[in-house]
C-alpha positions in Angstrom: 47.9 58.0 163.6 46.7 56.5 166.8 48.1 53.5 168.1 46.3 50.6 169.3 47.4 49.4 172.9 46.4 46.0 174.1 44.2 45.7 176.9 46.0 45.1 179.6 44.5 42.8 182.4 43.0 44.8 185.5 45.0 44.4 188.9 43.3 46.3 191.9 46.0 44.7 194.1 49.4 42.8 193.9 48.6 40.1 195.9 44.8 39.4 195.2 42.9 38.8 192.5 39.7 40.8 192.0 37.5 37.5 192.3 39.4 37.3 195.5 38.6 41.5 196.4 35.2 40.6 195.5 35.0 38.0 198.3 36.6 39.8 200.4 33.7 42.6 199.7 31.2 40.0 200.5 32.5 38.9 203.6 33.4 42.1 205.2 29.4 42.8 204.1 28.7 39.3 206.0 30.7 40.6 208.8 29.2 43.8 209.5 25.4 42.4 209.0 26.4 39.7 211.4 27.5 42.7 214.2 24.4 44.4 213.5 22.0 41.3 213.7 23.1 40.3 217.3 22.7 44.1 218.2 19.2 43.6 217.2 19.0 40.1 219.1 20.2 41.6 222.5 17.7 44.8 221.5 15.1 42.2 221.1 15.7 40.5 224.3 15.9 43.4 226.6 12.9 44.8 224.9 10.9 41.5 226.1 12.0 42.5 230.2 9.9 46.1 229.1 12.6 48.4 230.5 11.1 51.9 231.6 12.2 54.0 229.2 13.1 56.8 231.3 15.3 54.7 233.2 18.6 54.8 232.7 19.9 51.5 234.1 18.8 49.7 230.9 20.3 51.7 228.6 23.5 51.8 230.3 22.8 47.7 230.5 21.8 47.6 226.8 25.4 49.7 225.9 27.8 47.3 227.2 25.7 44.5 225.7 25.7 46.3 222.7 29.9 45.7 223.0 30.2 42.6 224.3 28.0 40.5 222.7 29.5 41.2 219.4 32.8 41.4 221.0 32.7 37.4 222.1 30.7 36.4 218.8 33.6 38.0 216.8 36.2 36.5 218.8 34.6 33.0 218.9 33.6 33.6 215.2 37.0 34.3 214.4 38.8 31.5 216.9 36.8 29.0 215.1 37.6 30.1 211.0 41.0 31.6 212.0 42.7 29.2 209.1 40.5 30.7 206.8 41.4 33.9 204.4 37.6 35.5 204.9 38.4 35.5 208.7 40.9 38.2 208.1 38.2 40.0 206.9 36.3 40.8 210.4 38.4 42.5 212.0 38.1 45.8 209.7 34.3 45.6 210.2 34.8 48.9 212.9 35.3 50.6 209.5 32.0 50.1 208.9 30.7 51.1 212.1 33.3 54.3 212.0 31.4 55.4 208.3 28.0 54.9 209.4 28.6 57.1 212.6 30.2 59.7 210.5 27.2 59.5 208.1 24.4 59.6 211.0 26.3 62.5 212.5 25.9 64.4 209.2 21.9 63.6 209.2 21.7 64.8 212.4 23.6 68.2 211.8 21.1 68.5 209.6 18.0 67.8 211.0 15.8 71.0 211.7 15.4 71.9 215.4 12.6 73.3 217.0 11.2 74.0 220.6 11.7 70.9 223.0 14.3 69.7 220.0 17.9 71.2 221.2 17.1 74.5 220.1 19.5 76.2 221.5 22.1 73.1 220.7 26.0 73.9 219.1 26.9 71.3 216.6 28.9 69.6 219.6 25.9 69.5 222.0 23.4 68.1 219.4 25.5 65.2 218.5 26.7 64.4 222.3 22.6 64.8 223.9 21.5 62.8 220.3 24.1 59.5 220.5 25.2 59.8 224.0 23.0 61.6 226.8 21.5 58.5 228.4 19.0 61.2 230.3 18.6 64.3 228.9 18.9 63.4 224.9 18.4 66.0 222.5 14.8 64.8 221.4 16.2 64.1 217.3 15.6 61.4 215.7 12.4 60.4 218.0 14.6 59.4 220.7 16.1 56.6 218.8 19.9 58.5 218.6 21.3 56.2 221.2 20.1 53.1 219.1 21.5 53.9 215.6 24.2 56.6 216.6 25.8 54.4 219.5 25.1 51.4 219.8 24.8 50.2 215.9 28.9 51.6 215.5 29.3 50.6 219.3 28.0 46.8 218.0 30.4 46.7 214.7 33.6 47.9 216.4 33.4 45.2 219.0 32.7 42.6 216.9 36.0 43.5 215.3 37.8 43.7 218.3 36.5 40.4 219.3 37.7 39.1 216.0 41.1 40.7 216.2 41.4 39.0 219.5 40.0 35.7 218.0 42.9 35.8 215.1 45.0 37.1 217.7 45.3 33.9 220.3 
């Protein structure tokens, strides 16, 4: 004879309801959108200067922008909404930027290689010349590794630095 049990109510976490996980969810989302769209603002404006893309002085440029513009919008972000609970929520957004590095690495493992394309490339080598040789990249991913490898993970994790500052002072 089987014995009926009465539903008991769902707890994901002792201290937070799951309307309140939920938002959390939605604002960590927010969070890491928001680190990505000011990567692609600062993209956009040093795009309108028409670097040469050779060059490496405006990739170099473009990396540190690609920190520190996230780095004071989380911070001011953060300063300003600190005595808010979805505040808390920004400064995990480098675990955002730490998966999707992990998964692009992956992709690029597995992309086929070819002449001109790394050929010769270890695993090690093919991920360092794809995200972070400014002048002799590996030739994957049409030459956009630096972009989504670097600089998109690059944008998230200072954004939550910023924000962890921001909470911080």
């Amino acid at each position: 004879m089987a014995i009926a049990r009465q539903p008991q109510e769902l707890e994901a976490s002792p201290d937070k309801s799951i309307g309140n996980l939920v938002s959390d969810a939605l604002w960590f989302a927010l969070h890491s959108l928001l680190a990505v769209f000011l990567l692609a603002a600062v993209w956009g404006i040093i795009t309108l200067a028409h670097p040469d893309p050779d060059s490496a002085t405006p990739k170099v440029f473009a990396t540190a922008l690609a920190f520190l513009v996230p780095l004071v919008a989380g911070f001011l972000i953060a300063r300003t909404q600190r005595n808010r609970e979805h505040a808390q929520v920004a400064r995990h957004v480098w675990i955002a930027g730490l998966l999707l590095f992990a998964a692009i690495c992956v992709w690029v493992l597995d992309l086929p290689t070819g002449p001109g394309l790394c050929e010769t490339c270890g695993p090690a080598e093919k991920l360092w010349r794809t995200f972070f040789d400014i002048n002799h990249g590996s030739g994957l991913m049409n030459g956009d590794g630096l972009l989504v490898g670097a600089w998109v993970p690059l944008s998230m994790i200072g954004y939550a630095a910023g924000a962890a500052l921001g909470l911080k002072v």
